[in-house]
C-alpha positions as a Markdown table, in Angstrom:
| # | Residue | x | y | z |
|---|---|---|---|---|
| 1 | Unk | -7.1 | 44.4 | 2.1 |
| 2 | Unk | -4.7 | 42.3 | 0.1 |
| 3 | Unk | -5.4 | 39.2 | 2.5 |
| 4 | Unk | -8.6 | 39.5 | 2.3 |
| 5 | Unk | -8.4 | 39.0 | -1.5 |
| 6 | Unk | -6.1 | 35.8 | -1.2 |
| 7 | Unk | -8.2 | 34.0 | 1.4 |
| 8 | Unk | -10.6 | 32.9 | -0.9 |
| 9 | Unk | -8.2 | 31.8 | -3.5 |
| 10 | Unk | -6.3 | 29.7 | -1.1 |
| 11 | Unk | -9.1 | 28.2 | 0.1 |
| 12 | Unk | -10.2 | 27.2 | -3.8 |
| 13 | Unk | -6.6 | 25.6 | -4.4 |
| 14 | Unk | -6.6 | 23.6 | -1.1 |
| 15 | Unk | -10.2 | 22.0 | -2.2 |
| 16 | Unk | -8.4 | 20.9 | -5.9 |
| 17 | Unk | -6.7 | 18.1 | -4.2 |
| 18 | Unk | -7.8 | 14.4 | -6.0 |
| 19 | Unk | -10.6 | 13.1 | -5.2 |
| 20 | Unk | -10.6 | 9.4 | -3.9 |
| 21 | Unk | -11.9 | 8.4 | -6.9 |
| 22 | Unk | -8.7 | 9.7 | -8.9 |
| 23 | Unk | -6.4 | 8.4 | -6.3 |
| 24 | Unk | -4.4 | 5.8 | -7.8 |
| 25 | Unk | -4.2 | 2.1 | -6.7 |
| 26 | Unk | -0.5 | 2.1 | -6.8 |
| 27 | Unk | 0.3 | 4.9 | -4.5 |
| 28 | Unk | -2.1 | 2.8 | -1.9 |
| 29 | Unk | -0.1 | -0.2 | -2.3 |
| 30 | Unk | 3.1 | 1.4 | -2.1 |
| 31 | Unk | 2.2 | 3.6 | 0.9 |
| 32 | Unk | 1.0 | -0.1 | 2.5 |
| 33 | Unk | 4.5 | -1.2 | 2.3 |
| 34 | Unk | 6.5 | 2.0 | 3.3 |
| 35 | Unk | 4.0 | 2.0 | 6.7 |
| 36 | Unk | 4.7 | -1.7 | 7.4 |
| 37 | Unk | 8.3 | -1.9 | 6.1 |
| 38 | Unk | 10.1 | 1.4 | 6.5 |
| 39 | Unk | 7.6 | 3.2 | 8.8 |
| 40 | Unk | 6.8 | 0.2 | 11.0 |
| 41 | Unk | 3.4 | 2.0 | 11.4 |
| 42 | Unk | 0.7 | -0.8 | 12.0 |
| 43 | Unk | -2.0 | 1.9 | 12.5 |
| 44 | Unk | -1.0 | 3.6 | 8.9 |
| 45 | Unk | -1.1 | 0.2 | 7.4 |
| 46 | Unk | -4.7 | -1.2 | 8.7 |
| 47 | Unk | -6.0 | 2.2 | 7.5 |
| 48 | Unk | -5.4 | 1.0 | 3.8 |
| 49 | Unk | -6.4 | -2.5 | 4.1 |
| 50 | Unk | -10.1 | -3.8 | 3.8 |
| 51 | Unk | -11.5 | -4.3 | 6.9 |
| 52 | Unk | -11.0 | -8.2 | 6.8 |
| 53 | Unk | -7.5 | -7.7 | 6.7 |
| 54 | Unk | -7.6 | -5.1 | 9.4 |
| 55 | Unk | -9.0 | -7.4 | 11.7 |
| 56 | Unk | -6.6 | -9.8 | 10.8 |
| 57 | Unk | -3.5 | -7.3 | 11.1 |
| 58 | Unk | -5.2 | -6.7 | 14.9 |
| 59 | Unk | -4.3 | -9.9 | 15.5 |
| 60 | Unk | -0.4 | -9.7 | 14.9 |
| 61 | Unk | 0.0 | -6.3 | 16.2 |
| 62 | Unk | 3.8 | -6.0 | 15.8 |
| 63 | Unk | 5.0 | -5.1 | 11.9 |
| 64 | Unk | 7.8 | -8.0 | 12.4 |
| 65 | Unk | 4.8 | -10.3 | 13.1 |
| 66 | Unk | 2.5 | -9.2 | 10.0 |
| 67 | Unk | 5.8 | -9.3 | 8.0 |
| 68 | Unk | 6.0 | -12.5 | 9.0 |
| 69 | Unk | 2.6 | -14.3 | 9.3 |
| 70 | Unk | 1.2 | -12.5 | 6.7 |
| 71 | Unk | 3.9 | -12.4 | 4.1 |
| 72 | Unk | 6.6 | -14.5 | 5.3 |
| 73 | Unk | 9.0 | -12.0 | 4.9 |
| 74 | Unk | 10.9 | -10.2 | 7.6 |
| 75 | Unk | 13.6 | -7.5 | 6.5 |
| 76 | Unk | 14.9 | -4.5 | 7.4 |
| 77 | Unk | 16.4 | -1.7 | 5.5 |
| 78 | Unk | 13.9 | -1.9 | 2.6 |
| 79 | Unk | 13.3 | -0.2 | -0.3 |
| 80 | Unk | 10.7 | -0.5 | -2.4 |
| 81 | Unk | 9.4 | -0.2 | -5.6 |
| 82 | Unk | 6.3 | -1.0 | -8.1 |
| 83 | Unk | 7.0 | -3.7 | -10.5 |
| 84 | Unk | 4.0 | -4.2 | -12.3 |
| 85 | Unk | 0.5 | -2.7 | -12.1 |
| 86 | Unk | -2.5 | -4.7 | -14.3 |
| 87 | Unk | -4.4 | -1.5 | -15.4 |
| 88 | Unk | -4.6 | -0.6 | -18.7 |
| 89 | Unk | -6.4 | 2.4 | -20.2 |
| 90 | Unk | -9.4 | 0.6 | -21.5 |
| 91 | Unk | -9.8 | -0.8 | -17.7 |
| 92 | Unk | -9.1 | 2.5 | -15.7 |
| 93 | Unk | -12.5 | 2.3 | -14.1 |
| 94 | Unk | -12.5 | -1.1 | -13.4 |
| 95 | Unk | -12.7 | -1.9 | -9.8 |
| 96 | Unk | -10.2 | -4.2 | -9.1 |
| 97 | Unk | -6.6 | -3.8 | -10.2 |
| 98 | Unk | -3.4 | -6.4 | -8.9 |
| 99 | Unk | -0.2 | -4.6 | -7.8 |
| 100 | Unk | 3.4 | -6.0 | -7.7 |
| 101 | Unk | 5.6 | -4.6 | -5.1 |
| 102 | Unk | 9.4 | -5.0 | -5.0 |
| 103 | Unk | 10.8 | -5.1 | -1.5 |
| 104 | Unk | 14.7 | -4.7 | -1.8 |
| 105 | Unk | 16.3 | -5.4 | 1.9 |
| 106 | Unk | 18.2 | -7.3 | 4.7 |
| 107 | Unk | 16.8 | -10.5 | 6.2 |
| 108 | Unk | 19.7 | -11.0 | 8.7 |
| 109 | Unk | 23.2 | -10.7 | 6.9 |
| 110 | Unk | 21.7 | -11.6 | 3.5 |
| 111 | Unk | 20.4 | -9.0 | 1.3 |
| 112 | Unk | 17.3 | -10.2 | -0.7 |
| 113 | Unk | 14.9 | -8.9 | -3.3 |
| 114 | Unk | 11.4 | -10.1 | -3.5 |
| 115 | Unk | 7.9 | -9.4 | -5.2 |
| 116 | Unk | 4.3 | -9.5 | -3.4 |
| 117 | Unk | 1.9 | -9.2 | -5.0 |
| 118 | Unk | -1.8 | -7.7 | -3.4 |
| 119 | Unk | -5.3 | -6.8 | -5.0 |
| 120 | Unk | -6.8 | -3.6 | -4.6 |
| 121 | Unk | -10.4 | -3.0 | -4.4 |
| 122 | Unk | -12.4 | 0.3 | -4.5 |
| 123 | Unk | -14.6 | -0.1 | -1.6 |
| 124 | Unk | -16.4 | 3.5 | -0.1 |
| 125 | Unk | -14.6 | 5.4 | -2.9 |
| 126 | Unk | -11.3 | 4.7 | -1.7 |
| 127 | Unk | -8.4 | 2.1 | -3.2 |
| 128 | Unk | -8.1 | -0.4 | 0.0 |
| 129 | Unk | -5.8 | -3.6 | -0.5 |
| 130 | Unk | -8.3 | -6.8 | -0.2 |
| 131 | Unk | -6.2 | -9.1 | -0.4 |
| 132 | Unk | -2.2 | -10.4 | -0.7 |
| 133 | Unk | -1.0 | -13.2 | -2.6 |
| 134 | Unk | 1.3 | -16.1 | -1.7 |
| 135 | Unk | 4.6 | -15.7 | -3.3 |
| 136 | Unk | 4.5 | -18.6 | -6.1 |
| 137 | Unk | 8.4 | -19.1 | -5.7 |
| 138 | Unk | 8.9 | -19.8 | -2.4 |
| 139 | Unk | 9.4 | -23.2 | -1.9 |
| 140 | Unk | 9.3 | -23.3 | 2.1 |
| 141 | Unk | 12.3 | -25.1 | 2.0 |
């Protein structure tokens, strides 16, 4: 009889999850870089890209090959972090919000940390990145 009572009342808690409209920009970003970075999952990664960029990561295939071409930056033991996030309180429903990512890792014997930055769009409800930035310090020398 008891289980009969809780059955409902675990079915009411699992629906309370957010909602894709409370989901927050910055969680999509940083799950972005834990798939391609940490993870190496390319099919994680596309899922929280706009379609554009999908395409465009279906091209590379490999994560050392986005991390390259896409962001010219190859490491390997990374951690990240969120830097920067420009959402305010008096924006919160806006629709398009800039993330900035700190990737703390290897590239070879050398242990780097860099920013990247990437715009987040709502598009079908859900926070999908639409676009990454070129990092304004790198100098390709």
């Amino acid at each position: 009889m008891r289980h009969w009572l809780l059955l409902p009342l675990l079915l009411s808690l699992m629906a309370c999850g957010p909602s894709p409209q409370q989901q927050r920009p910055e969680r999509t970003a940083m799950r972005f870089f834990q798939a391609l970075y940490v993870d190496e999952d390319v099919a994680t990664a596309q899922s929280l890209v706009a379609p554009h960029l999908a395409e465009l990561m279906a091209h590379y295939r490999l994560p050392s090959q986005i991390q390259r071409n896409l962001f010219g930056l190859r490491m390997t033991e990374v951690s990240l972090d969120i830097t920067e996030i420009n959402i305010d309180f008096f924006r919160r429903n806006s629709d398009g919000v800039e993330v900035l990512v700190q990737l703390a890792g290897y590239r070879g014997d050398q242990y780097l940390v860099e920013d990247r930055r990437v715009k987040l769009e709502r598009i079908d409800n859900r926070w999908l990145i639409s676009e990454f930035f070129d990092d304004p310090f790198n100098s390709g020398g």
